[in-house]
N, C-alpha and C positions, 0 to 999 in steps of 0.2 A: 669240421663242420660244427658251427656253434648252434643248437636251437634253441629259440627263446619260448622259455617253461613258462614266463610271466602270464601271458596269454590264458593258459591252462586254469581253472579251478583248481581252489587252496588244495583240494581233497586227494586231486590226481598230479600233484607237483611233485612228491614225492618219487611216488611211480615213472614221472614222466623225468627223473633228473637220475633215477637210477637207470634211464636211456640213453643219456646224455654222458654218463660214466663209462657205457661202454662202446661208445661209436669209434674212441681212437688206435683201439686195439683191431675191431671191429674193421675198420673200415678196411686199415693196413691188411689183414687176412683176408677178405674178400676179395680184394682186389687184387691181389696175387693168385685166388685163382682164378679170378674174371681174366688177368692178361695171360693164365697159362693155357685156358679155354681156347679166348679168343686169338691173340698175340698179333694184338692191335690197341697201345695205350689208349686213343680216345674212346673206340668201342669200349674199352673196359671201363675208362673213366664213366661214361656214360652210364653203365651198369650198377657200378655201385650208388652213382647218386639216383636210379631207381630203386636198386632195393634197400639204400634208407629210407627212402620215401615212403617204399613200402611196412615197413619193419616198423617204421612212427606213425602211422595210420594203423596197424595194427598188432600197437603194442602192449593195449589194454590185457586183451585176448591172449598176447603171447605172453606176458609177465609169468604166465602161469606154464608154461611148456614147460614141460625136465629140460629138455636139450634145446637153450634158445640159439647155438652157436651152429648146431645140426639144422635144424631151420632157416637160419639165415642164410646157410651154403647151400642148400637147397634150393632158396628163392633166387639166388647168384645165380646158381647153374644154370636151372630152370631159364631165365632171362638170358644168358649168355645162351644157350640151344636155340631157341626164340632168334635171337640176332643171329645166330649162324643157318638158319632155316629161310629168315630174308635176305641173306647178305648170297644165298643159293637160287633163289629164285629171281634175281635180280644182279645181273652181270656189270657191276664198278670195274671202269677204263681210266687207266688215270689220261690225261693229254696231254703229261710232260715226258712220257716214256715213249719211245717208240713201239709202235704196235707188234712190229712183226720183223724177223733179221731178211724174210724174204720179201722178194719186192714184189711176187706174183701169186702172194700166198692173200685170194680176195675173201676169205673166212674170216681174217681178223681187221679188214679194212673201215674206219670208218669216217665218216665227213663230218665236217663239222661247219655248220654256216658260219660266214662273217659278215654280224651288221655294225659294222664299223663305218660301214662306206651307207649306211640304209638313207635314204636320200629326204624322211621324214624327219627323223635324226637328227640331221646334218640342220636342215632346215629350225628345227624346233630349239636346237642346241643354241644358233646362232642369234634368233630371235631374245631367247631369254637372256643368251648373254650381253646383247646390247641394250636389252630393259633394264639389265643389273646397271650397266653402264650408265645410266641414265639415271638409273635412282640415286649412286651414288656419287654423281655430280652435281643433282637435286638438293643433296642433304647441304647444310650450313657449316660453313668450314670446319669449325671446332668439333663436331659429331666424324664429318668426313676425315679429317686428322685421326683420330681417335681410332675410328675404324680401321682404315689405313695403317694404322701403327700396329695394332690387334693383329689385323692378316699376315704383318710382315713377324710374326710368332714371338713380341713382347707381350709381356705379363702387365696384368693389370698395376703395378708399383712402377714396373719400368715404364710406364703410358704416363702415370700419374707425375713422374720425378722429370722424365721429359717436357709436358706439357707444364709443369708450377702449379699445378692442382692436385687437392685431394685424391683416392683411391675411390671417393664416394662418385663424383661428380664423372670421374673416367665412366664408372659402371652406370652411370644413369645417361649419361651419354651414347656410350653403347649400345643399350638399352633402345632410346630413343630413334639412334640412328637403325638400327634391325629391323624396331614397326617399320618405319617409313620406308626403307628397301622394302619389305612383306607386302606392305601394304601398293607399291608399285607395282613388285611383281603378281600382286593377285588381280589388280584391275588388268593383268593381261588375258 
């Protein structure tokens, strides 16, 4: 985590870069106990980047603690107990695992709607895809090319080297061709 001191007054640069000296030690330790706490990388991930958050917000204050390492594990903890107190009051299912080995077991059952088929959807979906259709039949060849070339996952060089034009004239093309879709699709 890099933070930029620049921002900071001359006065507290100092203070604020002996912060920045220790976050990589720092963070590595925390974070080994945030995943032994919790023993869920992104829950932990999440954790450490609160309590640096915290730790830079209130590291005026702490510059001055004896033990700013006992502190900072503290503030982990703390945060990691916090996550484990919502992660209890509040029952995560994943939908890729099978609920339950018994089929008549209706404690762990749960439904899930499917608006796939939702018939506003379908309707709404189809509408805007044929205003795109429209717009970009709308557009003037050289734009609609361009685009076209873009979607099918060339790079602005390989648009430019196909077309005998510049990389400038690709992007302003683009560019041009985007309003005029947007601009289609908001008069809907």
């Amino acid at each position: 985590m890099q933070l930029n001191i620049v921002e900071q007054p001359n006065a507290n640069r100092a203070a604020y870069a002996g912060f920045e000296a220790r976050i990589p030690e720092c963070r590595k330790r925390i974070y080994a106990l945030a995943y032994r706490i919790l023993g869920n990388r992104s829950d932990a991930e999440d954790v450490v980047q609160e309590a640096l958050v915290r730790a830079w917000s209130a590291w005026s204050e702490c510059s001055s603690i004896r033990s700013y390492n006992g502190w900072i594990n503290r503030v982990t903890t703390n945060l990691c107990l916090d996550r484990l107190r919502r992660r209890r009051s509040r029952r995560e299912v994943s939908l890729d695992t099978s609920l339950s080995a018994e089929p008549d077991d209706e404690g762990c059952r749960i439904d899930v709607a499917d608006s796939s088929n939702d018939p506003e959807k379908v309707v709404l979906a189809k509408e805007i895809d044929d205003r795109l259709k429209l717009g970009v039949r709308a557009l003037p060849a050289d734009y609609r090319e361009c685009l076209l070339l873009f979607a099918g996952d060339l790079g602005y060089v390989e648009i430019a080297a196909r077309l005998h034009c510049p990389v400038g004239t690709v992007r302003s093309r683009l560019h041009r061709a985007r309003t005029q879709i947007s601009t289609a699709l908001g008069q809907f």
